[in-house]
TIKOL-369805 format. One record per residue (C-alpha): x, y, z. Coordinates in nm, 2 decimals. Example, Ala and Ser with C-alpha at 12.3 -4.5 7.8 and 13.67 -1.06 7.14 Angstrom:
# residues 2
       px       py       pz
     1.23    -0.45     0.78
     1.37    -0.11     0.71
END
This chain:
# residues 516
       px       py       pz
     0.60    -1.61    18.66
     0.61    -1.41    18.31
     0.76    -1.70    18.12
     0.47    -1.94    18.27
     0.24    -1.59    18.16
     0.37    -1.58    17.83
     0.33    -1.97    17.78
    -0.04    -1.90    17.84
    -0.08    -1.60    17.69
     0.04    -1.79    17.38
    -0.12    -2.10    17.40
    -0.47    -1.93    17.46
    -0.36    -1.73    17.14
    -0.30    -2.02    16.93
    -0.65    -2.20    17.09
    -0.81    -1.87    16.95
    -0.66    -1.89    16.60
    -0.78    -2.23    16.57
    -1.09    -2.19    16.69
    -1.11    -1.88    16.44
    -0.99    -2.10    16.19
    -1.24    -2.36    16.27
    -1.55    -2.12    16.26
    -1.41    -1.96    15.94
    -1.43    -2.29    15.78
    -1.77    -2.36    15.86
    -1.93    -2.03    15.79
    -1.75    -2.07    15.43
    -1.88    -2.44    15.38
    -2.23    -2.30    15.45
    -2.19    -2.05    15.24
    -2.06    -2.24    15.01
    -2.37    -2.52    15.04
    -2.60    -2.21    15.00
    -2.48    -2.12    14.66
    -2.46    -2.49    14.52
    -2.79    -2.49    14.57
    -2.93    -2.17    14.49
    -2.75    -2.29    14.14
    -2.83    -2.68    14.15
    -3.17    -2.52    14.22
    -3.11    -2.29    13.87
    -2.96    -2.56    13.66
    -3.28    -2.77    13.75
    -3.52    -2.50    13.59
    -3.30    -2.46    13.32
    -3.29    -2.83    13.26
    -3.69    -2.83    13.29
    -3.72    -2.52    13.01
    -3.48    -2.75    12.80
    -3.65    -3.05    12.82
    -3.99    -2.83    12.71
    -3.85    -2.67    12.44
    -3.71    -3.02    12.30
    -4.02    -3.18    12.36
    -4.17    -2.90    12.19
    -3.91    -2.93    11.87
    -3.93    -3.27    11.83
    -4.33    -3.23    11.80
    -4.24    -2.93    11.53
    -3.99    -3.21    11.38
    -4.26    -3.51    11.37
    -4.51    -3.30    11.22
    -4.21    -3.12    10.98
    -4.17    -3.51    10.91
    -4.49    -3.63    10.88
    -4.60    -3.35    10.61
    -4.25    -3.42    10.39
    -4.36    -3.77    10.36
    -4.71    -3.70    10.29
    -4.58    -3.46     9.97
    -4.31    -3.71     9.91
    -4.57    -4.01     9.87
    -4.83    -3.82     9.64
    -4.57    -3.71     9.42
    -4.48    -4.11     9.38
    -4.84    -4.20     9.36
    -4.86    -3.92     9.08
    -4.59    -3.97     8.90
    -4.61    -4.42     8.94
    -4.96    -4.30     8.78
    -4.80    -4.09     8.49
    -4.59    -4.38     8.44
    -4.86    -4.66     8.41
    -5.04    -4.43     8.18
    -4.75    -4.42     7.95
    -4.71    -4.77     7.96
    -5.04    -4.88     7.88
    -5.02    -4.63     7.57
    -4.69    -4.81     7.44
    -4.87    -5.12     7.49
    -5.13    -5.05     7.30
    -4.88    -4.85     7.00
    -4.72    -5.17     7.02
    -5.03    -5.40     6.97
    -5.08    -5.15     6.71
    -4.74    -5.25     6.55
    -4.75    -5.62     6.62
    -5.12    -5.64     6.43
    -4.97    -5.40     6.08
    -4.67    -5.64     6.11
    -4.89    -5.94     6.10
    -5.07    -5.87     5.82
    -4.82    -5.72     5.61
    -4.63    -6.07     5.69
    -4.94    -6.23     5.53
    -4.93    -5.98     5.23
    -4.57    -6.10     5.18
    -4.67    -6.46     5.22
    -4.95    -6.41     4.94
    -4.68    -6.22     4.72
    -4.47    -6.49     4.77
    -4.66    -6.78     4.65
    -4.77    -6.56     4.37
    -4.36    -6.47     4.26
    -4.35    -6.84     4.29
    -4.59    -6.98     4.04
    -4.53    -6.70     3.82
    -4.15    -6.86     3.87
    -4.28    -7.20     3.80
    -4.42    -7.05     3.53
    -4.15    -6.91     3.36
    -3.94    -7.22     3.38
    -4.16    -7.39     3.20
    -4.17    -7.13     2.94
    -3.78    -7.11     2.97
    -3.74    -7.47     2.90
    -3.97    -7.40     2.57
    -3.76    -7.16     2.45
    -3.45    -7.37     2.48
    -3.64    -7.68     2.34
    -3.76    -7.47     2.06
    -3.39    -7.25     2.02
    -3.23    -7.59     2.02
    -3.43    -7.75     1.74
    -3.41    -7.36     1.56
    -3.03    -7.44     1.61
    -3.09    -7.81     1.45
    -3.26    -7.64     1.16
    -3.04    -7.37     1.11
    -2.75    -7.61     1.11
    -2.94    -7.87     0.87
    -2.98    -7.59     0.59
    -2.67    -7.37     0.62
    -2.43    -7.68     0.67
    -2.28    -7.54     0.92
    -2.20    -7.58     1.32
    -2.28    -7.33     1.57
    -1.89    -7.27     1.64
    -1.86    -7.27     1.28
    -2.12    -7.00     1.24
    -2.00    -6.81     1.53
    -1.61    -6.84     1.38
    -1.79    -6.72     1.06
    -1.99    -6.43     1.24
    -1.67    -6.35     1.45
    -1.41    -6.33     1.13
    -1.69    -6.10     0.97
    -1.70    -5.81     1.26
    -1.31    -5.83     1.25
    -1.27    -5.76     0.91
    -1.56    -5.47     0.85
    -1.37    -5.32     1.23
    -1.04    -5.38     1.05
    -1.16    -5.19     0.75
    -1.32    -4.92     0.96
    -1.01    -4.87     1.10
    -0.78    -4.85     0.83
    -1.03    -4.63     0.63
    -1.04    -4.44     0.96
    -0.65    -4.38     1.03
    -0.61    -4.30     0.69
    -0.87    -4.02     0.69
    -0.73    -3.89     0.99
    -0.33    -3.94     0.86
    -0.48    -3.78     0.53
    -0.63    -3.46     0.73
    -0.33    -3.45     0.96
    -0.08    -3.44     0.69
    -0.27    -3.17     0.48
    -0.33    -2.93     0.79
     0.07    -2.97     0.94
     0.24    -3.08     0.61
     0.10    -2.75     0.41
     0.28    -2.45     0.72
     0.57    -2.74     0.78
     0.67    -2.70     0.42
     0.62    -2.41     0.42
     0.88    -2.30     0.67
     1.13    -2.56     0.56
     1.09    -2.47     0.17
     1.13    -2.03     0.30
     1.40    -2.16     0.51
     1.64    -2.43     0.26
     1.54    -2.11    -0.04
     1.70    -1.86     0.20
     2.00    -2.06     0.31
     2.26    -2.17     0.06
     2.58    -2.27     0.23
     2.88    -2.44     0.03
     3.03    -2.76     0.18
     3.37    -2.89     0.15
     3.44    -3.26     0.20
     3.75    -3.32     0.41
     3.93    -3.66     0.43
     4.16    -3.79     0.63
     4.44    -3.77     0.43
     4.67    -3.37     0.29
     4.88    -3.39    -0.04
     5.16    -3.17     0.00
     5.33    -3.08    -0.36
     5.68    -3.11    -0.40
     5.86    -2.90    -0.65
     6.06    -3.18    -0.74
     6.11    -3.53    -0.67
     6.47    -3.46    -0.49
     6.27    -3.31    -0.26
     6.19    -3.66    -0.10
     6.53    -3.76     0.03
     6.58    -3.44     0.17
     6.24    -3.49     0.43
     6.32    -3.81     0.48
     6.68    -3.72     0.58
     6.98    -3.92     0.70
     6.88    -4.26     0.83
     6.51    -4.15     0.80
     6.60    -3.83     1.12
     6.43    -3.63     0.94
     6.10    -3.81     0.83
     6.07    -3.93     1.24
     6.15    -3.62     1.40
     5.80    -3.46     1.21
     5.60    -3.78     1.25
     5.73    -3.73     1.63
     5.61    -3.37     1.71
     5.30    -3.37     1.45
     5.14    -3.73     1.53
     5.13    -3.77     1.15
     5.20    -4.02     0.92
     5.44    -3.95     0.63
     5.34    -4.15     0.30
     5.64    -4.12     0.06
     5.54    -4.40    -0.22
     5.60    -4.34    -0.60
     5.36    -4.06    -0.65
     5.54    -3.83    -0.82
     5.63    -3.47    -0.69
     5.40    -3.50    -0.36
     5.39    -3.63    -0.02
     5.08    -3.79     0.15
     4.98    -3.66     0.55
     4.78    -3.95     0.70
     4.61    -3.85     1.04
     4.25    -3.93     1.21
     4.31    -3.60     1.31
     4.25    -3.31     1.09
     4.45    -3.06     1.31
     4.78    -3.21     1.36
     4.71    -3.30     0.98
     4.72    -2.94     0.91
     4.97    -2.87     1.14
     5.20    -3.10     0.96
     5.08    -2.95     0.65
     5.18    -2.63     0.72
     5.50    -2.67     0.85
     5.62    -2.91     0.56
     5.52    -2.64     0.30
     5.72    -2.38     0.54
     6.05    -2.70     0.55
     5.99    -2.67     0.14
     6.00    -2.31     0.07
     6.27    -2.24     0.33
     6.51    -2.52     0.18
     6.67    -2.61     0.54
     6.52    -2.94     0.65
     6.70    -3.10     0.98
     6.57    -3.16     1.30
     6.63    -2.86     1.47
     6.49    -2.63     1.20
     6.17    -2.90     1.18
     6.07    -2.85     1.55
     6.07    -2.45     1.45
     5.82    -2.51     1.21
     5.63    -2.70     1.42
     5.59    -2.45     1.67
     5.49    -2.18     1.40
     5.29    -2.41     1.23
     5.09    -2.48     1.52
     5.07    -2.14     1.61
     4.95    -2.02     1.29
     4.67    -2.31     1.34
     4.56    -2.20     1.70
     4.55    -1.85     1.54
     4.38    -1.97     1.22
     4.09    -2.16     1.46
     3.99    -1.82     1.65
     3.96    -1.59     1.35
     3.77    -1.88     1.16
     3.52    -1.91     1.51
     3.49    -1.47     1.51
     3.39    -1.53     1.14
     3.12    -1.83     1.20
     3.01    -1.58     1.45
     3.03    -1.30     1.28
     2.88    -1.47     0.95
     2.56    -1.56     1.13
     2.52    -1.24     1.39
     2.57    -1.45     1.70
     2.80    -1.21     1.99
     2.88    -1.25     2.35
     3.00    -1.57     2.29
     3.33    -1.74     2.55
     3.61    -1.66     2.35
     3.70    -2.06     2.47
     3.37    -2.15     2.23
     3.46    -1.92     1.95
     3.80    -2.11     1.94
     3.63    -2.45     1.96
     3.37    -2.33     1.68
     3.66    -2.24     1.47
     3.82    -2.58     1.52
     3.53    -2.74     1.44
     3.67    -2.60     1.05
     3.87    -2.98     1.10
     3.60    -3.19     1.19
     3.36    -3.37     0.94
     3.08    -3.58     1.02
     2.95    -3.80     0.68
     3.19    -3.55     0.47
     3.04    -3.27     0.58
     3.22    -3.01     0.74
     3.11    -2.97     1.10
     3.19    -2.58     1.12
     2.98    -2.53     0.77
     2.67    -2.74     0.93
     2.66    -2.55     1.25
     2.65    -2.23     1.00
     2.39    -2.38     0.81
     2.18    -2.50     1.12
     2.23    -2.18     1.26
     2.09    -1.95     1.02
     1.82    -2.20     0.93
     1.72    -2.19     1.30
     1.73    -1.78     1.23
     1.49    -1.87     0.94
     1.29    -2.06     1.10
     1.23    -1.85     1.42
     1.14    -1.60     1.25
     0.83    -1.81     1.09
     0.73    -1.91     1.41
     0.81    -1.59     1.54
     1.06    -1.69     1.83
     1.33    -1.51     1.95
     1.61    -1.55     1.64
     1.90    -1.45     1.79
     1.88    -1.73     2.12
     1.77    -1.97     1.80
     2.07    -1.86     1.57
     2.30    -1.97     1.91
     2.16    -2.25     2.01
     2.20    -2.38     1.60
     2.58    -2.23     1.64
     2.65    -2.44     1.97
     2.43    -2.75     1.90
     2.76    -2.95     1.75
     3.03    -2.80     1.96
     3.12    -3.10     2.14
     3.21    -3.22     1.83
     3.57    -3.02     1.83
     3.66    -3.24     2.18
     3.48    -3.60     2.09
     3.78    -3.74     1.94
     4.00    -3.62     2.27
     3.75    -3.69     2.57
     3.54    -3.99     2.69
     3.17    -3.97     2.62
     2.94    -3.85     2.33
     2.96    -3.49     2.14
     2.60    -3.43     2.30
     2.73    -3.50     2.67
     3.01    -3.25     2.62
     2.88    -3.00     2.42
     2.63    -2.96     2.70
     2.93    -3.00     2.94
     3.06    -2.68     2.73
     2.78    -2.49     2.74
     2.72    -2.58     3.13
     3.12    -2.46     3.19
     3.12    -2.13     2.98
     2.77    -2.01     3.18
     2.53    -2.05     2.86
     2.17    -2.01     2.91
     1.94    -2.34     3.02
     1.72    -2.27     2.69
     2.07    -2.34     2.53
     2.18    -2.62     2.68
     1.90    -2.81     2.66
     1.87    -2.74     2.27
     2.19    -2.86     2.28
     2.10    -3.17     2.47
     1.84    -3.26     2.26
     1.89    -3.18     1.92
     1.95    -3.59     1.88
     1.61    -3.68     2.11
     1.81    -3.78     2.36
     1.60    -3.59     2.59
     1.28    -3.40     2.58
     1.30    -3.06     2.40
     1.19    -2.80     2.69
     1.14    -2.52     2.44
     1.00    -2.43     2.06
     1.41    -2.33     2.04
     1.48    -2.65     2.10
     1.25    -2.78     1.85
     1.38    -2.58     1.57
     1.75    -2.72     1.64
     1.60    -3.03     1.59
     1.46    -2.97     1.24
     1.73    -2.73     1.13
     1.98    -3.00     1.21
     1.76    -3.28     0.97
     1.73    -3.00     0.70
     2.13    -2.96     0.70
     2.21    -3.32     0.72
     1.95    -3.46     0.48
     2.00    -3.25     0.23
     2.10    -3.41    -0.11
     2.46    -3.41    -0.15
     2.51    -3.27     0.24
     2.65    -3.57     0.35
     2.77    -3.87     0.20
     2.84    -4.24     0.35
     3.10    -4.48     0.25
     2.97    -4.80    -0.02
     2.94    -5.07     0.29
     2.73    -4.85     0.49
     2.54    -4.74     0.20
     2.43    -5.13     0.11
     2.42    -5.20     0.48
     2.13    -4.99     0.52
     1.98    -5.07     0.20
     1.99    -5.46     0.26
     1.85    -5.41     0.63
     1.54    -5.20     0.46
     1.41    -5.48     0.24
     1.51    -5.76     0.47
     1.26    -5.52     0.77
     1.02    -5.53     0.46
     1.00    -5.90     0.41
     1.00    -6.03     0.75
     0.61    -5.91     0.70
     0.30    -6.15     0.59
     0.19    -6.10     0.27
     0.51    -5.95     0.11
     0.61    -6.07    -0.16
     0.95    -5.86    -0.21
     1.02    -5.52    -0.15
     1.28    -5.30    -0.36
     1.50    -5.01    -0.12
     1.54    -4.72    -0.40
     1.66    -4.34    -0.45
     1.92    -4.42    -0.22
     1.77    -4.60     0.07
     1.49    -4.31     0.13
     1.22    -4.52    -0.02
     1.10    -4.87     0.00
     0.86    -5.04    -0.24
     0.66    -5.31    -0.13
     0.49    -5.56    -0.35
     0.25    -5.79    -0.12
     0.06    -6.07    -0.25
    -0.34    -5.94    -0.32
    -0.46    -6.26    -0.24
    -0.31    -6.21     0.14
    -0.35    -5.84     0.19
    -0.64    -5.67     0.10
    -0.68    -5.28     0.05
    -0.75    -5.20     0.40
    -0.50    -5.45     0.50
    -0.23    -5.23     0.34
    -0.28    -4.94     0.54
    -0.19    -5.08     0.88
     0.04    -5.29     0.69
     0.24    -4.98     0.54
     0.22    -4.85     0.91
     0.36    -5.11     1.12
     0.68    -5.18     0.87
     0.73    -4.76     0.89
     0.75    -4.88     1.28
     0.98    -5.14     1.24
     1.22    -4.90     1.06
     1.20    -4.68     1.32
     1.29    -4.89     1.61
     1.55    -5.08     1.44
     1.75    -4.84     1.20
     1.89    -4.49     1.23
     1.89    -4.30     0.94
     1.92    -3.88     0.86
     1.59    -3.73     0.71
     1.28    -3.94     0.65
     1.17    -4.31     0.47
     0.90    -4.33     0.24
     0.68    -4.66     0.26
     0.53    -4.73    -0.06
     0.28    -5.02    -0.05
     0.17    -5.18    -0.42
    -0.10    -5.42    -0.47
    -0.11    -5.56    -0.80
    -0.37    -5.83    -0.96
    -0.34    -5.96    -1.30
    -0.55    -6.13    -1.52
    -0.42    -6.28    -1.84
    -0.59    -6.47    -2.14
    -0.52    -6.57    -2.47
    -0.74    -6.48    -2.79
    -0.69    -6.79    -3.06
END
């Protein structure tokens, strides 16, 4: 009976819970139904209030709208109003315009025709003038006897002779005032500085006599099978002359040091008595010794002599070697004395700095003591020197252009220049063998003569003036300025020549009768 009990018990249980279940459901869902629509009821009124308070925004909005485009469309109708104002005022500015344009176009118009008869005009009168110029031509012609290109030739040769007189009269004026302003201080200095300097010159040649005490003498240089003769010719670079002069030997030699050197030891051979090969190579060595030592005292002397110091002991010795070198016969060593202390001279005239003038005269020729052992000219290394041995620029150019192969770069430079014409030009300074002497006087007349209206020219005191005798019925007065002028030109570019040429022009007419 309990299990049946407890089957019951249980299934009326279970019937309960479901039924529960059941009712508990319900009463939710009605629950449930109440709120969704207590809130479907709410969300209705909101949706109403909504709906009134857009309705009432978009009525804000239209009239927002409709007051927007109101202002928006009078401002267009004022400012399309503005705008047709302006444009009737540029039309009217511009009728304005169009109306001044017209009639200043009919003003032109008017000016115009006017410019054009007055043109018409004109022509006419133009062709007058040329009819009446033309038969003024005819006339002219007729009574002169003459063409118009003749005429004009005639009017033309005319101008360029009066212009060619002007000009003549005119260069000689200013030539004239030129030479008296420089000429009277250039003398000047040159004549203080030639009175001041007298300097003795001693032509060299390229041949020594040596005197021989006696004719015997000459066997014993010459030696056995001539040994003697060739060992001195050998070690000197000298020729021996032994001819029929009596009691002397000649020393040939383009150079003046081995000359000497030869010299001296020959005169040593003499005196001592014992001449043979061995004791000639002795004297040699002394001889050449006594030469090197001869060459730096005579260099400390030239610089002594002229109160130059600081100089390379390598230039002194060059300077003093420059004792064997001639140029023209004159000694080289005596010209650079004489250039120096006429550069001394003339630096103080000037009033430049003497002492860099007295070196720069010193060292102007010192690449004359290498010239006849090195490539090139004594200019080129004489500045070489002077570049070597760390002498001043103001030097080396004075040295480098005391020949105008350059530009002078200083007033030092200047007075090299002069002071080295002075020395060289100076009568009985220098003197040139007979061929070069009629070489240069030939080439002076033939210059002279290649000219119009010479007749023949005459070269005298020793080719440093030229006569010219020109025909007067081919060169006139003024003629012989310019004439005098361009054959000074021609002499200038085509000869070289120490010191200075004088042109003398002579026009000569003669007139000759005979009384019976």
């Amino acid at each position: 009976m309990r299990p049946i009990h407890y089957i019951i018990c249980a299934v009326i249980v279970i019937v309960v819970a479901v039924i529960t279940w059941f009712i508990a459901i319900a009463y939710r869902k009605n629950v449930a139904e109440s709120k969704i629509g207590k809130a479907e009821d709410k969300a209705r009124e909101i949706i109403d209030e909504a709906l009134k308070t857009a309705e009432a925004k978009k009525r804000e909005a239209l009239l927002d709208a409709k007051e927007e485009n109101l202002k928006i469309k009078n401002d267009f109708e004022k400012e399309m109003k503005e705008r047709r104002n302006e444009t009737q005022r540029t039309e009217k500015r511009l009728l304005s315009k169009e109306e001044n344009l017209d009639r200043k176009a009919e003003q032109m118009e008017k000016k115009e025709n006017a410019l054009a008869q007055k043109e018409s005009a004109l022509d006419k009168q133009k062709a007058k003038v040329d009819e009446l110029q033309a038969r003024h031509v005819q006339e002219l012609e007729r009574i002169s006897g003459l063409t118009s290109e003749q005429a004009k030739e005639y009017l033309l040769k005319t101008v360029e002779e009066d212009v060619k007189h002007e000009t003549a009269v005119m260069i000689k004026e200013m030539e004239t005032r030129a030479k008296e302003e420089a000429g009277k201080k250039a003398r000047e200095f040159v004549v203080t500085a030639i009175q001041k300097c007298a300097v003795d010159h001693v032509a060299e040649t390229t041949i020594s006599l040596v005197q021989l005490p006696n004719d015997e003498m000459k066997g014993r240089i010459i030696g056995r099978e001539g040994r003697n003769i060739r060992t001195l010719e050998t070690l000197t670079g000298v020729d021996l002359i032994i001819d029929d002069t009596p009691e002397a030997v000649i020393l040939s030699s383009f150079d003046p040091v081995r000359r000497e050197v030869a010299r001296i030891a020959l005169e040593k051979l003499i005196v001592d008595g014992r001449i043979h090969p061995a004791r000639i190579e002795e004297m040699v060595e002394k001889a050449q010794k006594e030469v090197e030592t001869q060459m730096r005292e005579d260099g400390e002397a030239a610089t002594l002599e002229v109160g130059v110091h600081g100089i390379h002991p390598e230039l002194v010795r060059l300077l003093g070697k420059m004792k064997f070198r001639t140029s023209y016969g004159q000694n080289a060593l005596k010209h650079s004395i004489e250039v120096s202390l006429l550069c001394g001279l003339l630096a103080g005239e000037v009033g430049v700095d003497v002492r860099m003038a007295k070196r720069a005269g010193l060292l102007h020729d010192i690449g004359k003591a290498l010239d006849h052992e090195m490539e090139g000219t004594h200019i080129s290394i004489g500045v070489d020197l002077c570049r070597k041995y760390k002498e001043s620029p103001i030097i080396i150019n004075a040295v480098e252009a005391h020949h105008g192969d350059v530009e002078p770069e200083s007033l030092i430079a200047c007075l090299v220049q002069a002071a080295d014409a002075i020395s060289a030009s100076r009568p009985g300074a220098r003197r040139e063998t007979l061929e070069t002497y009629t070489t240069r006087l030939t080439q002076l007349e033939t210059i002279a003569n290649k000219f119009e209206g010479v007749d023949k020219s005459f070269a005298i005191q020793a080719g440093r003036e030229i006569r010219v005798m020109v025909v007067p019925e081919q060169v006139n007065d003024a003629d012989m300025v310019l004439l005098a002028r361009d054959i000074a030109k021609q002499i200038e570019s085509e000869l070289q020549y120490p010191g200075q040429i004088k042109v003398s022009l002579i026009r000569e007419s003669r007139a000759t009768d005979v009384a019976k």
